[in-house]
C-alpha positions as CSV (number, residue, x, y, z in Angstrom):
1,X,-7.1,15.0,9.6
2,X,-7.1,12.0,7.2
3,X,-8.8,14.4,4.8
4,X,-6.2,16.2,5.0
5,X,-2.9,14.4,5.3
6,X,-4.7,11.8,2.4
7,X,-1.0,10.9,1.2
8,X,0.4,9.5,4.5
9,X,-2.5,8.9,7.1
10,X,-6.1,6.9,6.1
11,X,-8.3,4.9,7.7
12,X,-8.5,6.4,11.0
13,X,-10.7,4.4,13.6
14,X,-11.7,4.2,17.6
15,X,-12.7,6.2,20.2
16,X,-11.7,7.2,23.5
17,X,-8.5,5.6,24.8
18,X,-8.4,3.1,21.7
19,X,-6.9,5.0,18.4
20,X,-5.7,3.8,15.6
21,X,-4.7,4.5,12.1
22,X,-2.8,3.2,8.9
23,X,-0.1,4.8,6.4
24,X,0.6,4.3,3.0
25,X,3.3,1.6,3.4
26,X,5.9,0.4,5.5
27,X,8.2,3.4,4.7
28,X,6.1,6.4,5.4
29,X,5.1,4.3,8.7
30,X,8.8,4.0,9.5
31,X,9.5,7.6,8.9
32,X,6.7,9.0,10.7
33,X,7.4,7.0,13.3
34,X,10.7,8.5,13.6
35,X,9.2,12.0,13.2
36,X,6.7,11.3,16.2
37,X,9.3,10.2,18.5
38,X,11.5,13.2,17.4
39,X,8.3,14.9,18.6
40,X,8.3,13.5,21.4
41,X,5.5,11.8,20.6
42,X,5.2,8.2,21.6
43,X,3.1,5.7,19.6
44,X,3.0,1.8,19.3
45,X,3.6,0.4,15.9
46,X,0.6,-2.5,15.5
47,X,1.5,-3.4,12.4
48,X,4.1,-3.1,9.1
49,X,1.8,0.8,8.2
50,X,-0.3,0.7,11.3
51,X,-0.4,2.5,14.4
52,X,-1.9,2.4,17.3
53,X,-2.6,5.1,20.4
54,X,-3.2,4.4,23.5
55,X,-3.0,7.3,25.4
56,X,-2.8,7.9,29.2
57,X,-6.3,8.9,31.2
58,X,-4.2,12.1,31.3
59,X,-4.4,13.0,27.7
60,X,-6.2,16.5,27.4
61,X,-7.0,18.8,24.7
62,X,-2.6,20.2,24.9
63,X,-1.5,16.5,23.9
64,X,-4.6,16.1,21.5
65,X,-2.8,19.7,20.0
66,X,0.4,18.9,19.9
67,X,-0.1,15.3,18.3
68,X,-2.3,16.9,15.3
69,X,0.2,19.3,14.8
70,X,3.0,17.0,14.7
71,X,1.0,15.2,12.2
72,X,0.1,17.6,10.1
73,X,3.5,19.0,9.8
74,X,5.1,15.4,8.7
75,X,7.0,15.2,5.3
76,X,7.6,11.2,4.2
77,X,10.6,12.4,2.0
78,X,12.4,13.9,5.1
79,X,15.4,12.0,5.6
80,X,16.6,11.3,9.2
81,X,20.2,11.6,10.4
82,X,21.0,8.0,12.4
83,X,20.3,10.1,15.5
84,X,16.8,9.6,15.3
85,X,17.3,5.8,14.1
């Protein structure tokens, strides 16, 4: 997905319960994280552009899906109405 989202999303890293990833800067890590939540997504901000996953035991191949998707579909120019903020 990096590959592919190369603008927003790099240096991807873990494995199994432990996920994490990076985004450009500060901005396009506050933006997505607004996006994700919008998603319903939840996430943990580690750092100014970092994230950090640490899914439930739960997490099967639906939220997998549905997280990929909400990432691949993310635009850093979107602007949010404060009801997101």
């Amino acid at each position: 997905m990096a590959r592919d989202r190369n603008n927003v999303i790099s240096n991807v890293r873990g494995n199994g319960t432990y996920i994490g990833f990076d985004t450009f800067n500060s901005k396009v890590a506050d933006s997505l994280h607004l996006w994700l939540a919008k998603s319903g997504i939840h996430v943990a901000r580690t750092g100014p552009s970092t994230f950090g996953l640490r899914p439930a035991l739960i997490l099967g191949p639906k939220h997998a899906a549905n997280l990929r998707d909400s990432l691949l579909s993310f635009d850093h120019n979107h602007q949010f109405n404060d009801q997101y903020r």
